[in-house]
PDBQT receptor file of N, H, CA, C and O in Angstrom, charges set to zero:
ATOM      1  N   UNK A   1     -37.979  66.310 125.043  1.00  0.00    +0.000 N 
ATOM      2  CA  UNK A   1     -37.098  66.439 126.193  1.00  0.00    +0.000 C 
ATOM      3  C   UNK A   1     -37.323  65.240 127.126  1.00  0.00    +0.000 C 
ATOM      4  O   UNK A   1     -38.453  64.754 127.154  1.00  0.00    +0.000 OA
ATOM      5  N   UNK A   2     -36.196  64.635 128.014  1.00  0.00    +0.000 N 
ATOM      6  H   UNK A   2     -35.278  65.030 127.992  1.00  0.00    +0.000 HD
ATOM      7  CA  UNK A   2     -36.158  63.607 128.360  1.00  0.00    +0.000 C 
ATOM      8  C   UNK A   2     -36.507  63.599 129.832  1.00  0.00    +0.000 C 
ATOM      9  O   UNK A   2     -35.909  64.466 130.469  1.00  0.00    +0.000 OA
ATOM     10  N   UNK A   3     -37.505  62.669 130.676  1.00  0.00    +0.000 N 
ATOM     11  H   UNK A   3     -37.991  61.965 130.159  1.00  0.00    +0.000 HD
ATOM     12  CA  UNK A   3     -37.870  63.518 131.833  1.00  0.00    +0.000 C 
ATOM     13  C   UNK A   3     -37.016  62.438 132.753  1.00  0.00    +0.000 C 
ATOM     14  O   UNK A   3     -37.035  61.208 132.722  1.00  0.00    +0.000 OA
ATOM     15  N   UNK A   4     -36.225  63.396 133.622  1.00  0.00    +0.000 N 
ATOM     16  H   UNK A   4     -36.210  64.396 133.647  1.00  0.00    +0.000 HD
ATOM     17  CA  UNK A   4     -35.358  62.877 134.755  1.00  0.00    +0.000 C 
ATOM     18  C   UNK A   4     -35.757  62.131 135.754  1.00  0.00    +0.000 C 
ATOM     19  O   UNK A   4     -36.048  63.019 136.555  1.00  0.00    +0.000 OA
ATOM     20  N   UNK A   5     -35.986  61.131 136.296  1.00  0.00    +0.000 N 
ATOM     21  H   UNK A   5     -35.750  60.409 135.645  1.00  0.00    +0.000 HD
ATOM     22  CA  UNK A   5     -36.006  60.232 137.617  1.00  0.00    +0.000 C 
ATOM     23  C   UNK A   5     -36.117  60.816 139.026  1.00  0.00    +0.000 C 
ATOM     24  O   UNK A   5     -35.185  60.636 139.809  1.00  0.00    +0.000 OA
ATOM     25  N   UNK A   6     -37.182  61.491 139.386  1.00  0.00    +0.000 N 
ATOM     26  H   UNK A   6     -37.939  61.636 138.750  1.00  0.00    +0.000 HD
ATOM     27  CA  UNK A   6     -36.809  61.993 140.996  1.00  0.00    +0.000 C 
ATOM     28  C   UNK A   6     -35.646  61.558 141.689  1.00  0.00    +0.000 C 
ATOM     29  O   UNK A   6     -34.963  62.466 142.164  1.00  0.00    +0.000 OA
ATOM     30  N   UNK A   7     -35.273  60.452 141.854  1.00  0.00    +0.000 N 
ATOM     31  H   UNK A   7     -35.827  59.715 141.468  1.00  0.00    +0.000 HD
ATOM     32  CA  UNK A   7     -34.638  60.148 142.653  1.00  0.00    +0.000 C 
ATOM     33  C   UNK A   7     -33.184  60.223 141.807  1.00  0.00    +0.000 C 
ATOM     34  O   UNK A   7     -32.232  59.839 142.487  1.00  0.00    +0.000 OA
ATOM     35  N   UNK A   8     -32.849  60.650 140.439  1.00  0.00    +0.000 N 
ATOM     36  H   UNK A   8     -33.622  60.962 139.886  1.00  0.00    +0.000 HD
ATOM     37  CA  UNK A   8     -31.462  61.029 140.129  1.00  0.00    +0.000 C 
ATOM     38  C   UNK A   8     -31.045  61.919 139.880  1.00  0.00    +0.000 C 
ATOM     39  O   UNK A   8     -29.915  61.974 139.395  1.00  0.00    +0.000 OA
ATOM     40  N   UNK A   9     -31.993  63.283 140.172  1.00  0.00    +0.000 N 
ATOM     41  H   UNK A   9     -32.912  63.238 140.565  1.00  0.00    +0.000 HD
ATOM     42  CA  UNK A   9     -31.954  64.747 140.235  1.00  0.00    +0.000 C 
ATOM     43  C   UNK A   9     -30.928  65.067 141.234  1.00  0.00    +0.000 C 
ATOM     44  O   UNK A   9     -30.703  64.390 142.237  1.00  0.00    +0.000 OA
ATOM     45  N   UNK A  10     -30.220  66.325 140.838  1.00  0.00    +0.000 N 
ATOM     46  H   UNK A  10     -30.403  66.876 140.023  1.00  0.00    +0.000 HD
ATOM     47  CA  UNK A  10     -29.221  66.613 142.026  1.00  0.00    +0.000 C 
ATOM     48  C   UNK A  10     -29.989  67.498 142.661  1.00  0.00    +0.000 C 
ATOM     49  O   UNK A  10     -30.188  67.145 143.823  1.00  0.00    +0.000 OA
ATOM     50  N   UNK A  11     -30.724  68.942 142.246  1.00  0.00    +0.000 N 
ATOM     51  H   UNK A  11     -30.561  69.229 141.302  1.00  0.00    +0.000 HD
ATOM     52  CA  UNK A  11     -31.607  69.734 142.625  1.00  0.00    +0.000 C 
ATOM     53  C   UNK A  11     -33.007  69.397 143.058  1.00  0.00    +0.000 C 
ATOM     54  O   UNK A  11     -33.505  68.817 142.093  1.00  0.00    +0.000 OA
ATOM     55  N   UNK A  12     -33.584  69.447 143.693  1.00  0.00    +0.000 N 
ATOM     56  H   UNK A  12     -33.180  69.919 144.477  1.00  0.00    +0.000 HD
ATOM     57  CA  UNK A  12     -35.442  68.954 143.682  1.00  0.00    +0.000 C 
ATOM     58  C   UNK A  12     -36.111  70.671 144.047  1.00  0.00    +0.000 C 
ATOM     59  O   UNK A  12     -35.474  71.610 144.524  1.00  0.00    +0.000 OA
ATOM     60  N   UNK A  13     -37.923  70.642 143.537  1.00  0.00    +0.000 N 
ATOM     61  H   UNK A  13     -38.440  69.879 143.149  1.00  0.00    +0.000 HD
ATOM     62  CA  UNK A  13     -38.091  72.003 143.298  1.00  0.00    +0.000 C 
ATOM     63  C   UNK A  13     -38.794  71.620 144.818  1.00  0.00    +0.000 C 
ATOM     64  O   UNK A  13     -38.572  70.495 145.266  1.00  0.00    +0.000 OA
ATOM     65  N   UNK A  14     -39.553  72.470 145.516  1.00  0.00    +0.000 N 
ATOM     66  H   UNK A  14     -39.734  73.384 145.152  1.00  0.00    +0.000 HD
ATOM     67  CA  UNK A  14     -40.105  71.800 146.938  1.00  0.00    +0.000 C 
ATOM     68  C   UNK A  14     -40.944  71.402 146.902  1.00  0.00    +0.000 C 
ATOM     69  O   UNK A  14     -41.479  71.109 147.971  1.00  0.00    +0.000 OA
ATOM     70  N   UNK A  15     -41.640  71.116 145.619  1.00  0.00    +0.000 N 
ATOM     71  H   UNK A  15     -41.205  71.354 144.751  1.00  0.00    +0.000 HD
ATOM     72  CA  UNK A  15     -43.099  69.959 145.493  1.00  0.00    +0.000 C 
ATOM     73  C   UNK A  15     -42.449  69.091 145.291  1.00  0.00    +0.000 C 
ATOM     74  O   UNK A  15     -42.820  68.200 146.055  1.00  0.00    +0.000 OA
ATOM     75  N   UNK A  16     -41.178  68.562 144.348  1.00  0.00    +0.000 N 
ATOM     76  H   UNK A  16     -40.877  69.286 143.728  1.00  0.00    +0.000 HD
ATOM     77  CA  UNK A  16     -40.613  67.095 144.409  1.00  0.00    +0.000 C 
ATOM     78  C   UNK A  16     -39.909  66.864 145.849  1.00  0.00    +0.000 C 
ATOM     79  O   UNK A  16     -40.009  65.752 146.369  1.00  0.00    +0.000 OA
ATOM     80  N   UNK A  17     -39.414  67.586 146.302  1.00  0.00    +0.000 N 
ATOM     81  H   UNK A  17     -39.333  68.489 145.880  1.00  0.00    +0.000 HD
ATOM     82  CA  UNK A  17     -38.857  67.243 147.478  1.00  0.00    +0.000 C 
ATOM     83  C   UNK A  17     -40.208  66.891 148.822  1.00  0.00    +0.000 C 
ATOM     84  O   UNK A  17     -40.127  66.225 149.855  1.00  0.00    +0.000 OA
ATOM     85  N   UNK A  18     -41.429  67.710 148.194  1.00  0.00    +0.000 N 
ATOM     86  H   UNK A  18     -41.495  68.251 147.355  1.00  0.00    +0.000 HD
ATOM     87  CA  UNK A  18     -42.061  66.866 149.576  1.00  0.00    +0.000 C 
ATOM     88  C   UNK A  18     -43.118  66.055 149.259  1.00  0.00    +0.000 C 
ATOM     89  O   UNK A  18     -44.082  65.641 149.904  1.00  0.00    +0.000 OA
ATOM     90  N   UNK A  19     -42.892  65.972 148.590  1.00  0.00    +0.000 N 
ATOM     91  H   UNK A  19     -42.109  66.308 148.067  1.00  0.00    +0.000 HD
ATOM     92  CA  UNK A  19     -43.340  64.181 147.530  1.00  0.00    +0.000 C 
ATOM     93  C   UNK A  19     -41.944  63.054 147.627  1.00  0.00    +0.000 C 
ATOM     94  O   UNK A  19     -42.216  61.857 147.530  1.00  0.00    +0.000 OA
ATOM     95  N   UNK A  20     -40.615  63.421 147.801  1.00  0.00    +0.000 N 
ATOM     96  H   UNK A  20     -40.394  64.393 147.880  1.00  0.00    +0.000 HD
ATOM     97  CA  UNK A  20     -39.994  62.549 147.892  1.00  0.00    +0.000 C 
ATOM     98  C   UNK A  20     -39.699  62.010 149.278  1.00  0.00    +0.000 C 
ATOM     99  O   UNK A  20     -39.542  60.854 149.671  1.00  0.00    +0.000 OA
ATOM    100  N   UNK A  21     -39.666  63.268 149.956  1.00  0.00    +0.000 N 
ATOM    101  H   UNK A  21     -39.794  64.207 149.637  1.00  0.00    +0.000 HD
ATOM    102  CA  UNK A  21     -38.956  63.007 151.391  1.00  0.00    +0.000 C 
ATOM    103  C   UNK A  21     -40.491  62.843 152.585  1.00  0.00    +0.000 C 
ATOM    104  O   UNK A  21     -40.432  62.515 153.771  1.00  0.00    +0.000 OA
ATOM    105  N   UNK A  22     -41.664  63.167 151.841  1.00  0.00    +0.000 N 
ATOM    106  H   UNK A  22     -41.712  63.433 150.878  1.00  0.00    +0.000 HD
ATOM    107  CA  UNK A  22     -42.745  63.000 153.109  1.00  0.00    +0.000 C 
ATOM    108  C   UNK A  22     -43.080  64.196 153.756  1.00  0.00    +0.000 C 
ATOM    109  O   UNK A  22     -43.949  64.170 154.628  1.00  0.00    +0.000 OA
ATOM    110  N   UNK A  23     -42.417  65.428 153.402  1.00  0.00    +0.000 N 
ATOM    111  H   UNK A  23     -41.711  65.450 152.693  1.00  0.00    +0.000 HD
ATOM    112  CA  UNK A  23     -42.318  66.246 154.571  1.00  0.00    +0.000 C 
ATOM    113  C   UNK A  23     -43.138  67.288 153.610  1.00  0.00    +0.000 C 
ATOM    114  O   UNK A  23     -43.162  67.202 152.382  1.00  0.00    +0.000 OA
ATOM    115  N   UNK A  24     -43.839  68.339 154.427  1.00  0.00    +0.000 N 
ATOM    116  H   UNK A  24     -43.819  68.409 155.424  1.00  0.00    +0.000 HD
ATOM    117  CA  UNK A  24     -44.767  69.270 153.957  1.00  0.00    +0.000 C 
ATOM    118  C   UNK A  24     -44.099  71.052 153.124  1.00  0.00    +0.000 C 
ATOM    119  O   UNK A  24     -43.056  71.677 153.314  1.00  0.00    +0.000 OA
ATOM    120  N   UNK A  25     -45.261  71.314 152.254  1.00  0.00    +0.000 N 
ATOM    121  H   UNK A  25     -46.108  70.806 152.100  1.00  0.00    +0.000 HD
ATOM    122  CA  UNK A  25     -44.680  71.861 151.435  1.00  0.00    +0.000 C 
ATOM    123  C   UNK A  25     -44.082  73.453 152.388  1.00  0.00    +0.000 C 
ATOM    124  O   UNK A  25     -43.025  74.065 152.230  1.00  0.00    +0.000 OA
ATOM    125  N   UNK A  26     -45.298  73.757 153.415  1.00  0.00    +0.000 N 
ATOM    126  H   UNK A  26     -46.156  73.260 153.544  1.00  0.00    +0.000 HD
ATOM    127  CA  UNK A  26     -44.485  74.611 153.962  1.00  0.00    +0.000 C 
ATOM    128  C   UNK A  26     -43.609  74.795 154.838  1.00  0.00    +0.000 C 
ATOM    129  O   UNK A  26     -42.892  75.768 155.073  1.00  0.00    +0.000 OA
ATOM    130  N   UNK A  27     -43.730  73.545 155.437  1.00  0.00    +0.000 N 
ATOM    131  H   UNK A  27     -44.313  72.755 155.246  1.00  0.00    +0.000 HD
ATOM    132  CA  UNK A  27     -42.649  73.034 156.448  1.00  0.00    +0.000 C 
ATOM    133  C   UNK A  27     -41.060  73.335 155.580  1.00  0.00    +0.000 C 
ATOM    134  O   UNK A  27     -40.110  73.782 156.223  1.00  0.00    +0.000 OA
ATOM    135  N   UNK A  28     -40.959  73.096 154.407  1.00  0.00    +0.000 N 
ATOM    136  H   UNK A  28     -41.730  72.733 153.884  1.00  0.00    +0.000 HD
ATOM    137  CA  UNK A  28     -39.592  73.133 153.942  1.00  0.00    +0.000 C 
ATOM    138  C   UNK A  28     -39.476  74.381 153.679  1.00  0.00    +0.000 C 
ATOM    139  O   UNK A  28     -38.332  74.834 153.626  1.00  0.00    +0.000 OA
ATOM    140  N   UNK A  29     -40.470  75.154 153.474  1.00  0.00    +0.000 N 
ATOM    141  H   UNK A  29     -41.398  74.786 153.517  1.00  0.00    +0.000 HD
ATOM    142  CA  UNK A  29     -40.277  76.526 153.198  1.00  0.00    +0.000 C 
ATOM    143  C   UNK A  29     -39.860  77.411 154.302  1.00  0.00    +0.000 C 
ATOM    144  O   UNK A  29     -39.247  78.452 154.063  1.00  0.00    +0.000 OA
ATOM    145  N   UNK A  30     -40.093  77.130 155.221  1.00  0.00    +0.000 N 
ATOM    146  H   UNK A  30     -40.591  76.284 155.415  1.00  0.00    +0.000 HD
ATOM    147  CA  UNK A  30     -40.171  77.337 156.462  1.00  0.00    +0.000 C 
ATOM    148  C   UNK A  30     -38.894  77.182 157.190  1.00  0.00    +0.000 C 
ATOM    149  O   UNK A  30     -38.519  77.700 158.242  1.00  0.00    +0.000 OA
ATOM    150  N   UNK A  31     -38.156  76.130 156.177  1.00  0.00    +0.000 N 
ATOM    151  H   UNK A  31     -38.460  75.709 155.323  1.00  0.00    +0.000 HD
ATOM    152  CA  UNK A  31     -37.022  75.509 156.853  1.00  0.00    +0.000 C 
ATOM    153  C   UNK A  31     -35.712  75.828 155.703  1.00  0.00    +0.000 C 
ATOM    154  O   UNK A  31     -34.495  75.795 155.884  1.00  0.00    +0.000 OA
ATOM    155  N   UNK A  32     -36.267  76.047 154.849  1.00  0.00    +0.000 N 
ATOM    156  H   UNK A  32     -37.255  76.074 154.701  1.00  0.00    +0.000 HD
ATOM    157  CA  UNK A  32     -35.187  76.851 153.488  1.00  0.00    +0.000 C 
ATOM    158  C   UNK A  32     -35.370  78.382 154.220  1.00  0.00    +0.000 C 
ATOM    159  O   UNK A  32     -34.297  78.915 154.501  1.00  0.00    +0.000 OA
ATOM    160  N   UNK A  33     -36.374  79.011 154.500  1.00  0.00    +0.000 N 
ATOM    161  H   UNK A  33     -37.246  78.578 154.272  1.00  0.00    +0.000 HD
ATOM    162  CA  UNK A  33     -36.027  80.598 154.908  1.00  0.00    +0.000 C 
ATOM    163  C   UNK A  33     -34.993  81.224 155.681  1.00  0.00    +0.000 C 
ATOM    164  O   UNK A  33     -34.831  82.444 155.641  1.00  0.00    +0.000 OA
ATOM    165  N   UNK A  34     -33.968  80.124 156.693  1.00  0.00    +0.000 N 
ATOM    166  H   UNK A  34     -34.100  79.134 156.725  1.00  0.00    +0.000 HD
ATOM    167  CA  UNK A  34     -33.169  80.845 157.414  1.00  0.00    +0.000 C 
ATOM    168  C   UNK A  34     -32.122  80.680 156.961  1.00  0.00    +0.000 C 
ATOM    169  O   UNK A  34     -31.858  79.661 156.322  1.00  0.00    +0.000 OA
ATOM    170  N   UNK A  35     -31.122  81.793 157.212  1.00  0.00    +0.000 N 
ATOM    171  H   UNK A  35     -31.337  82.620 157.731  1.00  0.00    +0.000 HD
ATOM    172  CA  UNK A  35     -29.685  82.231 156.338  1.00  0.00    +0.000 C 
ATOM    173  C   UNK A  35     -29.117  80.539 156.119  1.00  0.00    +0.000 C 
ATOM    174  O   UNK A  35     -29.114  79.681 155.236  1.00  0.00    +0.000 OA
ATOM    175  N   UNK A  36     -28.686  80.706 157.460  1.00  0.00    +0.000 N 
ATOM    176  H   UNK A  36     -28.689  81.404 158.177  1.00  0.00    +0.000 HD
ATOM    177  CA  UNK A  36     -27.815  78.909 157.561  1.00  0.00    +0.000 C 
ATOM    178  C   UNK A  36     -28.490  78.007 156.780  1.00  0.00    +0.000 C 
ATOM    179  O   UNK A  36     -27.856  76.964 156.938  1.00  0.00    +0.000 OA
ATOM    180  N   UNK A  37     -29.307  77.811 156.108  1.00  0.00    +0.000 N 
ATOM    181  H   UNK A  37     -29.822  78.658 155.980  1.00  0.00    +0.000 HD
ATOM    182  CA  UNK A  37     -29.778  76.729 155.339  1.00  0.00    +0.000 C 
ATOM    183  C   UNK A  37     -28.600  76.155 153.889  1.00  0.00    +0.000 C 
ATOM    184  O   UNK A  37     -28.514  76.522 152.717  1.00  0.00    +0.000 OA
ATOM    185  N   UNK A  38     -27.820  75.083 154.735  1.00  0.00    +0.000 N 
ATOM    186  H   UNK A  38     -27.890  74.785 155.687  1.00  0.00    +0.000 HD
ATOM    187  CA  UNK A  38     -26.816  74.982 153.622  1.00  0.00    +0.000 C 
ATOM    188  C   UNK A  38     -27.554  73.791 152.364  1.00  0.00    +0.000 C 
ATOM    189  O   UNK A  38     -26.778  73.089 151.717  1.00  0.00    +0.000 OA
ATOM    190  N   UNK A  39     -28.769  73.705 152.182  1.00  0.00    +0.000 N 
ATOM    191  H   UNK A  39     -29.400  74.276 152.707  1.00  0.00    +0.000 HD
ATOM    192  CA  UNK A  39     -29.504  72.531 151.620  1.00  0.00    +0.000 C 
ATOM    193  C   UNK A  39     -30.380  73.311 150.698  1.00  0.00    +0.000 C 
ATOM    194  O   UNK A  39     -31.161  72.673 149.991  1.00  0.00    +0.000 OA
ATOM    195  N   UNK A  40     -30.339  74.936 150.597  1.00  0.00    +0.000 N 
ATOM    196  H   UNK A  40     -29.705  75.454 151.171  1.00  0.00    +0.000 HD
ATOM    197  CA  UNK A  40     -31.155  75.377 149.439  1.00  0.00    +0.000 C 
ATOM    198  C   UNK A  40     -30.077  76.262 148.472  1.00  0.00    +0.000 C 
ATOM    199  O   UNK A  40     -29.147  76.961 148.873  1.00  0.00    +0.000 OA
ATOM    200  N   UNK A  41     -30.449  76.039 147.221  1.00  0.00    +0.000 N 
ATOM    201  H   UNK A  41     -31.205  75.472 146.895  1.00  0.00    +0.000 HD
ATOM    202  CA  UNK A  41     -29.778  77.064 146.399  1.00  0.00    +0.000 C 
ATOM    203  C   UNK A  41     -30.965  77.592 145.317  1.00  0.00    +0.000 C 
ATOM    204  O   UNK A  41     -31.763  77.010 144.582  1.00  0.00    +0.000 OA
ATOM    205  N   UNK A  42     -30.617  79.172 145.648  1.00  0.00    +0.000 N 
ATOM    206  H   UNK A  42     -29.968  79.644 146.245  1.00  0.00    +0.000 HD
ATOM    207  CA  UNK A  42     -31.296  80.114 145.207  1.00  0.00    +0.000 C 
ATOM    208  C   UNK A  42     -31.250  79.992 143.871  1.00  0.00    +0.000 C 
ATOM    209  O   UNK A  42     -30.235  79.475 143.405  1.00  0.00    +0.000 OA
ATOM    210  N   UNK A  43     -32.420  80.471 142.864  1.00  0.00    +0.000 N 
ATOM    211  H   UNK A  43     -33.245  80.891 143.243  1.00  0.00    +0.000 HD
ATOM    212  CA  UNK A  43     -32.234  80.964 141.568  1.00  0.00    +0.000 C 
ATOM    213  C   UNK A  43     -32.987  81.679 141.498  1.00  0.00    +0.000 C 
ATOM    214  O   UNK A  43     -34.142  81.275 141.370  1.00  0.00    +0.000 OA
ATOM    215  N   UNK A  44     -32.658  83.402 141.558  1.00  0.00    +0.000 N 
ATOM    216  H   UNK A  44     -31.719  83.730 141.662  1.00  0.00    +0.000 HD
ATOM    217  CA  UNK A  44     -33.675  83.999 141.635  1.00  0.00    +0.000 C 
ATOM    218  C   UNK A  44     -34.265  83.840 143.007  1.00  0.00    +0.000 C 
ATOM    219  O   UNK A  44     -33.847  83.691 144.156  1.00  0.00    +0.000 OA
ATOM    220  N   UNK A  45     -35.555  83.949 142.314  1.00  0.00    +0.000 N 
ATOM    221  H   UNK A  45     -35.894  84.070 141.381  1.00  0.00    +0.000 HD
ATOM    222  CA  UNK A  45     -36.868  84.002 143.403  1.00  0.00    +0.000 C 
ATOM    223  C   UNK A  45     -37.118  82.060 143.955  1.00  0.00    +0.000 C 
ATOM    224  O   UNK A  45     -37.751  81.549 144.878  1.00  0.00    +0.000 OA
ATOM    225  N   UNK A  46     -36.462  81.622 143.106  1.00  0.00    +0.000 N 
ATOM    226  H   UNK A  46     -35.947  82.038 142.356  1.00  0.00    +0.000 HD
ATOM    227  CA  UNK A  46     -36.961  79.955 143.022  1.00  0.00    +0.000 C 
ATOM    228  C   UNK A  46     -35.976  79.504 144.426  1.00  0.00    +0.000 C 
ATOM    229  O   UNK A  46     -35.052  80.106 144.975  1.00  0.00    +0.000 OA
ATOM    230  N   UNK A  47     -36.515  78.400 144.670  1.00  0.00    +0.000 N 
ATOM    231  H   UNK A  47     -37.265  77.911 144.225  1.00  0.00    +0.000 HD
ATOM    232  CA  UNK A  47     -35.477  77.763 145.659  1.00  0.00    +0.000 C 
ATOM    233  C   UNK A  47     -35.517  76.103 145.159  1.00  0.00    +0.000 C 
ATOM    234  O   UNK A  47     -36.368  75.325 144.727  1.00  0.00    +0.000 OA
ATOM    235  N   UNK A  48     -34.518  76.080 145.389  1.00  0.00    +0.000 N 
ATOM    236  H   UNK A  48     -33.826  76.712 145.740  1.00  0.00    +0.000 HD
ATOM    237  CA  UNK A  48     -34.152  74.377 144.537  1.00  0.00    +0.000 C 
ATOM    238  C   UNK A  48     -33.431  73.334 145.954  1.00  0.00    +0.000 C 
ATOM    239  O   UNK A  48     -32.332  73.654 146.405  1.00  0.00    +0.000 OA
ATOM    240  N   UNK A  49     -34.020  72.397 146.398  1.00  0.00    +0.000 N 
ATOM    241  H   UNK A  49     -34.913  72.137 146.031  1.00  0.00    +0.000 HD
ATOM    242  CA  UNK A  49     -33.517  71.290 147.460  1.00  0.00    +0.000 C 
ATOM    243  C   UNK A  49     -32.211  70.585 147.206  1.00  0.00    +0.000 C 
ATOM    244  O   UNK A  49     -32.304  69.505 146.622  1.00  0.00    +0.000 OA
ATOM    245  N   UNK A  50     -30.997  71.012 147.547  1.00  0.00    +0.000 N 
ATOM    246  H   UNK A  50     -30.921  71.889 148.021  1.00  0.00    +0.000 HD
ATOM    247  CA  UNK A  50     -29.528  70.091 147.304  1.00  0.00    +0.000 C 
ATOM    248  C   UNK A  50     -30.637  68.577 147.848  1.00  0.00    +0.000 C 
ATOM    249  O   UNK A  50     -30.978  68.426 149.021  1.00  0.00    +0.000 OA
ATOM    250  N   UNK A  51     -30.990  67.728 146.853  1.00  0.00    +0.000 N 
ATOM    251  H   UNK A  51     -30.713  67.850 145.900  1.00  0.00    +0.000 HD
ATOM    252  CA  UNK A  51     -31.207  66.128 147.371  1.00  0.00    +0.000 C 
ATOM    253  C   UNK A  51     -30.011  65.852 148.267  1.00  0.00    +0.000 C 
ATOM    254  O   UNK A  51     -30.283  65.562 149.432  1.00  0.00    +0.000 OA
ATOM    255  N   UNK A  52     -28.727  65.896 147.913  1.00  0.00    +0.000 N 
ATOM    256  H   UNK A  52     -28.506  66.132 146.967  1.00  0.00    +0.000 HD
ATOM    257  CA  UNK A  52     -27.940  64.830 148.855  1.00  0.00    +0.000 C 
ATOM    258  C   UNK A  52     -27.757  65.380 150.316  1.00  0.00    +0.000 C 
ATOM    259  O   UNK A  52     -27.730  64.733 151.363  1.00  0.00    +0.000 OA
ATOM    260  N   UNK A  53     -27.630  66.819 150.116  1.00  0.00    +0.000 N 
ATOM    261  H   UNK A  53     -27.651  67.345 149.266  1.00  0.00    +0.000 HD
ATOM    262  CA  UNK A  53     -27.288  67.783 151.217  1.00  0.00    +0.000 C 
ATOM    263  C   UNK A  53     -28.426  67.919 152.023  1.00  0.00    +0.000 C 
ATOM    264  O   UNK A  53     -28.291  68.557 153.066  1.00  0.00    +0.000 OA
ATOM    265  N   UNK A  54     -29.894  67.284 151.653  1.00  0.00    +0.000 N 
ATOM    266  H   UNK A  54     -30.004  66.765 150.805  1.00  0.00    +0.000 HD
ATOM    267  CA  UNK A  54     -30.959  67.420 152.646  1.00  0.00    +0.000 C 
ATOM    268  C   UNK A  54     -30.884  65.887 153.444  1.00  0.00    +0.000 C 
ATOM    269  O   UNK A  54     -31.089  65.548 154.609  1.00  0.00    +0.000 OA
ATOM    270  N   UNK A  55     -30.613  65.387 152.603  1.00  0.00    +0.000 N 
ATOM    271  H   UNK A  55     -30.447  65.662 151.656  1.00  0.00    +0.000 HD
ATOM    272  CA  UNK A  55     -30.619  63.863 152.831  1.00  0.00    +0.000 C 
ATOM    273  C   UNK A  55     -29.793  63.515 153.864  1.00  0.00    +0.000 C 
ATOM    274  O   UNK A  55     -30.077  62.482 154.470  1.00  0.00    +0.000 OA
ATOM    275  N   UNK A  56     -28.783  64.180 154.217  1.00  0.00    +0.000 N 
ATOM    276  H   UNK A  56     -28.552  65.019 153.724  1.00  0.00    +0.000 HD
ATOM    277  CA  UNK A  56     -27.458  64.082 154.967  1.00  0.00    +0.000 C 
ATOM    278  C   UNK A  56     -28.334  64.965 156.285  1.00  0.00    +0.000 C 
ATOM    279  O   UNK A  56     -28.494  64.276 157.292  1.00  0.00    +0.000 OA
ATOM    280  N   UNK A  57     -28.822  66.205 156.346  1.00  0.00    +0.000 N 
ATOM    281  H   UNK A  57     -28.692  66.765 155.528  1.00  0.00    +0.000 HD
ATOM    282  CA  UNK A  57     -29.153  66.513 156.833  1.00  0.00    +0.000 C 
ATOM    283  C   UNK A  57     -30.103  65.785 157.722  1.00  0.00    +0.000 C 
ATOM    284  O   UNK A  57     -29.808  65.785 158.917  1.00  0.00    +0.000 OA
ATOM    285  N   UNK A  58     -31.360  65.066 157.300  1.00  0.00    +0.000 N 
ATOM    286  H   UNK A  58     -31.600  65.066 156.329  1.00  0.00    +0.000 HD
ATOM    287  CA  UNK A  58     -31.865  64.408 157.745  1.00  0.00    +0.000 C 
ATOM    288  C   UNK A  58     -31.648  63.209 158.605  1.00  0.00    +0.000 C 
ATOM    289  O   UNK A  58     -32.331  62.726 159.508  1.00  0.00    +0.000 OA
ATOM    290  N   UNK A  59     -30.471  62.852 158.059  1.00  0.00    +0.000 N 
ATOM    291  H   UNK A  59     -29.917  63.244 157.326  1.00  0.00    +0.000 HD
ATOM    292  CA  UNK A  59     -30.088  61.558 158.802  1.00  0.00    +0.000 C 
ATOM    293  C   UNK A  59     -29.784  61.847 159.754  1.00  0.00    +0.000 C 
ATOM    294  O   UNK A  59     -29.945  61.053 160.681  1.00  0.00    +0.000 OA
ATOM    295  N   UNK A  60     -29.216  63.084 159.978  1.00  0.00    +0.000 N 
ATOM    296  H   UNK A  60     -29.086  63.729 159.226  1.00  0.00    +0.000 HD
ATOM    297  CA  UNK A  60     -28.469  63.877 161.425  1.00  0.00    +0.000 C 
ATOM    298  C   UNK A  60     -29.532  64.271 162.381  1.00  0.00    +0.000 C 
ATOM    299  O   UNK A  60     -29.164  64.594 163.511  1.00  0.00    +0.000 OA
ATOM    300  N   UNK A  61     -30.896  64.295 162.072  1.00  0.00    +0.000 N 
ATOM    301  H   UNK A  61     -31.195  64.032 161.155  1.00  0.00    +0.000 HD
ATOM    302  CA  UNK A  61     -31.988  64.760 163.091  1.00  0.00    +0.000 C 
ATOM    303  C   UNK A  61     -32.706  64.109 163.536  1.00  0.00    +0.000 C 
ATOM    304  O   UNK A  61     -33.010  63.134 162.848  1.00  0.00    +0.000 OA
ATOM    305  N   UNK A  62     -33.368  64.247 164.871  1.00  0.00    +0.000 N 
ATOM    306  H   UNK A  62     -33.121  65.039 165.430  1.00  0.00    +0.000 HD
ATOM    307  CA  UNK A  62     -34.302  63.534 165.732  1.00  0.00    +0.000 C 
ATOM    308  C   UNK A  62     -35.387  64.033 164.705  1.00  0.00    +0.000 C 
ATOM    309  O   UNK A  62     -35.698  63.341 163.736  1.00  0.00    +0.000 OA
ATOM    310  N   UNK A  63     -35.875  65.101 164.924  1.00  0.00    +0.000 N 
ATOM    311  H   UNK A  63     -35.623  65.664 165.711  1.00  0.00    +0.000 HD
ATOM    312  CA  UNK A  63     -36.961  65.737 164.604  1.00  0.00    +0.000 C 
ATOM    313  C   UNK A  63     -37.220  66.572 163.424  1.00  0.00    +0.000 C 
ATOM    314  O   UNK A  63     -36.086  66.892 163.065  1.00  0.00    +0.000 OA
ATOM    315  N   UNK A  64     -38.021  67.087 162.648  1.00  0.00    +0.000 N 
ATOM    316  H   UNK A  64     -38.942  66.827 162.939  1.00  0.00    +0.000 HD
ATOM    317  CA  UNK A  64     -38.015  68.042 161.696  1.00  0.00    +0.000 C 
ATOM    318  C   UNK A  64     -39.546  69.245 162.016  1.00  0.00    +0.000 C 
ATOM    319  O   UNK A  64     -39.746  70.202 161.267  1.00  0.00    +0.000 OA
TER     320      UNK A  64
């Protein structure tokens, strides 16, 4: 099986995402838990990081 490129994943799991983006593992958890979170999609119990949709997000904030 062929292993994908962090950075050309559409999904990230929240250890790649806070290895990619800098930001801490429970901090995103923390920040995926509330309804409005349009940057996580559920599977199950799993939560998977929209990359572009956090990314966008980010650009839009002072702070995290």
């Amino acid at each position: 099986m062929k292993e994908v490129p962090i950075w050309e994943k559409s999904n990230l799991t929240i250890e790649e995402a806070a290895a990619y983006f800098g930001i801490g593992i429970h901090k995103l958890r923390k920040m995926t838990d509330k309804d409005d979170c349009c940057f996580v999609l559920w599977i199950g119990t799993k939560r998977l990081i929209k990359r572009k949709k956090f990314e966008e997000y980010l650009e839009k904030q002072f702070s995290v």
